[in-house]
Backbone bond lengths (Angstrom), bond angles and torsions (degrees), N, CA, C in turn:
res aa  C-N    CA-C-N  psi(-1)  N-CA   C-N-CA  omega(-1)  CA-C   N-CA-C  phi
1 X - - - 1.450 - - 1.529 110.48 -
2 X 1.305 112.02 -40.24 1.592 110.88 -166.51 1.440 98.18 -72.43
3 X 1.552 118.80 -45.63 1.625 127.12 -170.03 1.448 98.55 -50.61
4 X 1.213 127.60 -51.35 1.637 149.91 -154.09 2.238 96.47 -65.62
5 X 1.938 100.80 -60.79 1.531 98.40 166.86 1.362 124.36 -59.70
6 X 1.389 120.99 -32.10 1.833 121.92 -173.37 1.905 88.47 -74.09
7 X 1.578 130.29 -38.12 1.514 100.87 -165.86 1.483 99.38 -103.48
8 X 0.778 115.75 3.42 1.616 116.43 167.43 1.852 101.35 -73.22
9 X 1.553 125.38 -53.80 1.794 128.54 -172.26 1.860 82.81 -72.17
10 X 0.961 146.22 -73.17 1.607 140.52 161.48 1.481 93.60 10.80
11 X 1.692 120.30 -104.18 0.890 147.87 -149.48 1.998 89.63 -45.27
12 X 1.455 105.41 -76.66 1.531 114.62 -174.29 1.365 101.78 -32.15
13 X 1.629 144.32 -28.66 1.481 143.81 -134.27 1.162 77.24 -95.32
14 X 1.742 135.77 -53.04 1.209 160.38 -151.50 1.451 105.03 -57.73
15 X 1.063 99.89 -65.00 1.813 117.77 -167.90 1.434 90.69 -93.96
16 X 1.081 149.98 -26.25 1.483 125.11 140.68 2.000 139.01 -31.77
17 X 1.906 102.97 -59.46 1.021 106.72 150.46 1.436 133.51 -47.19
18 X 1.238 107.99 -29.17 1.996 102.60 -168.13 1.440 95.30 -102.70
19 X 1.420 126.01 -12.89 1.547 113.73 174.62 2.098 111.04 -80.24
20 X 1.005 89.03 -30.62 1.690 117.54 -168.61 1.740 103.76 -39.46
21 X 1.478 84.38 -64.07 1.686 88.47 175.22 1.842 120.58 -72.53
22 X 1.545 121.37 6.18 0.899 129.92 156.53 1.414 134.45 -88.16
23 X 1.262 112.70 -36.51 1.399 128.37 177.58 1.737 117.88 -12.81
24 X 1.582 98.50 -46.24 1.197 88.12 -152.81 1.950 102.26 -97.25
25 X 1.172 101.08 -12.24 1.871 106.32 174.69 1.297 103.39 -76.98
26 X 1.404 140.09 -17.51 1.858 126.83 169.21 1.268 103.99 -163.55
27 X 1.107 96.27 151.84 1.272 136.01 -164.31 1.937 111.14 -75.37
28 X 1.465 104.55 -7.11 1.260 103.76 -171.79 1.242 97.09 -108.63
29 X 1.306 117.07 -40.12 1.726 120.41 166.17 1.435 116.48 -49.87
30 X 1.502 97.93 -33.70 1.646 85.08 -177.75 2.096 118.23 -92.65
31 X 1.158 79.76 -14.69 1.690 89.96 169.43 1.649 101.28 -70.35
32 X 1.429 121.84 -63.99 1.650 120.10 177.21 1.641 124.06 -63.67
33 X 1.594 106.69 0.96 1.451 94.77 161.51 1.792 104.66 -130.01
34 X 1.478 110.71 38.73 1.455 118.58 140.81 2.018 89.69 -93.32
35 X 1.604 113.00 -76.56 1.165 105.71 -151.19 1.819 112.06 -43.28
36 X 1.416 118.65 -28.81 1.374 100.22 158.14 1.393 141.12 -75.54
37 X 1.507 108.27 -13.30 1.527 112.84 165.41 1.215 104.18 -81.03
38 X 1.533 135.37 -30.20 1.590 94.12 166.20 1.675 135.53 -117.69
39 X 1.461 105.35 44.65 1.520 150.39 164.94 1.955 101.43 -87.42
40 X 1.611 102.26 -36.71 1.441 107.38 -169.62 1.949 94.59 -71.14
41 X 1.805 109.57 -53.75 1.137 104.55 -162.65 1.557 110.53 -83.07
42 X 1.270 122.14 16.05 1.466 110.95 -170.19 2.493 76.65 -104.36
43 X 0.785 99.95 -50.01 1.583 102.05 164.96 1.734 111.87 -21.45
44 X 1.686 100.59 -73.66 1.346 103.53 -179.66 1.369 122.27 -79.03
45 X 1.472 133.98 1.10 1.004 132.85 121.30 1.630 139.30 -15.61
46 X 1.473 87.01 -82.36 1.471 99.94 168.00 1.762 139.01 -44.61
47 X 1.733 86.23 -31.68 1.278 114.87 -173.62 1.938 101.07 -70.26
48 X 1.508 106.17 -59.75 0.850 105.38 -178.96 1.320 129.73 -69.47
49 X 1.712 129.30 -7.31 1.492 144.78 -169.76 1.793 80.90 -83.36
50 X 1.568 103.27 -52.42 1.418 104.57 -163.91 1.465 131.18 -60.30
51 X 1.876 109.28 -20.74 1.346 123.89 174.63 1.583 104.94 -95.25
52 X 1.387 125.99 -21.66 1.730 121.09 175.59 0.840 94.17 -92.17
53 X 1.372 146.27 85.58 1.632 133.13 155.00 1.917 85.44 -112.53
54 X 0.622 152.47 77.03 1.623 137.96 169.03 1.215 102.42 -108.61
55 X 1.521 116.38 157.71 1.701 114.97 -160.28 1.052 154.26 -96.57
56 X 1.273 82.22 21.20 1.789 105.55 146.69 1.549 122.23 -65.52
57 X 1.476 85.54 -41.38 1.993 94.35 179.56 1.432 126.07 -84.84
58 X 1.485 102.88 -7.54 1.687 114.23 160.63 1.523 117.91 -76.29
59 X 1.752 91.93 -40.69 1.715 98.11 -175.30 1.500 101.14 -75.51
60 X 1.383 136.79 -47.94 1.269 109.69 172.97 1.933 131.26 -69.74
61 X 1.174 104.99 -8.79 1.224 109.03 170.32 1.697 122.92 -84.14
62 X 1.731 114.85 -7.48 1.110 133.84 153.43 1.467 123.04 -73.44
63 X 1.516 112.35 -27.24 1.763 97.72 -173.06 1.490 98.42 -100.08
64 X 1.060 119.06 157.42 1.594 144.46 -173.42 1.709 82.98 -75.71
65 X 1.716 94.57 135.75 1.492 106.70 166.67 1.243 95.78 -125.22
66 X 1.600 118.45 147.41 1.374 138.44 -169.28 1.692 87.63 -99.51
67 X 1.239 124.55 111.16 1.350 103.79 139.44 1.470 136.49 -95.67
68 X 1.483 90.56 172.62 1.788 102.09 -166.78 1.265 140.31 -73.00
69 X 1.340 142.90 53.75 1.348 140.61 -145.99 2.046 115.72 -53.99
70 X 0.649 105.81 149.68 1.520 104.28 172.88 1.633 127.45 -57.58
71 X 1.374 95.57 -35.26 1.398 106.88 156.75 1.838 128.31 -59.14
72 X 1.186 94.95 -28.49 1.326 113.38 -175.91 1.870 100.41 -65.42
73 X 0.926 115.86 -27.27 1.901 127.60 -174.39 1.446 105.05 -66.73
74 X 1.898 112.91 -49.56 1.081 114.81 -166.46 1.416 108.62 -96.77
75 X 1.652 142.18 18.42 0.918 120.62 160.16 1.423 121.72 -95.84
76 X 1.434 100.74 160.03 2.014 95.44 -166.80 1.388 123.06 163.68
C-alpha cells in the first residue's frame, strides 16, 4: 500500500511538471493541474495517516470519544 501511495505522488509530480508550463495558455489546463495538485495532497495525506499509525494512535482511535455538545456547557 505505502509503495502503491509514494508511485502514485511520483506519477502526480509528473503530470504536474508537463501541465506547469501550460497553465497559463488555457484555462482547462490550469483547472486540471489544480485538480491534480490537490489529488497530489489528499495522496500525501494518506501517506502520512499511513506512516503515523503507531500505538498510541490505534489505541486512541479504538476508544469511543464522547463529544461535547454546546448544550452540554449549560447544564448544571
Amino acid at each position: 500500500m505505502k509503495q502503491e501511495l509514494i508511485a502514485s505522488i511520483k506519477q502526480k509530480e509528473i503530470q504536474l511538471a508537463k501541465l506547469k508550463k501550460h497553465i497559463n495558455k488555457s484555462e482547462i489546463c490550469s483547472d486540471l493541474y489544480d485538480k491534480v495538485l490537490i489529488e497530489k495532497a489528499i495522496l500525501k495525506k494518506q501517506l502520512d495517516e499511513l506512516s503515523n499509525r503507531s500505538i498510541v494512535g490505534r489505541i486512541k482511535h479504538l476508544i469511543p470519544h464522547k463529544e461535547k455538545l454546546i448544550c452540554d456547557y449549560f447544564k448544571g
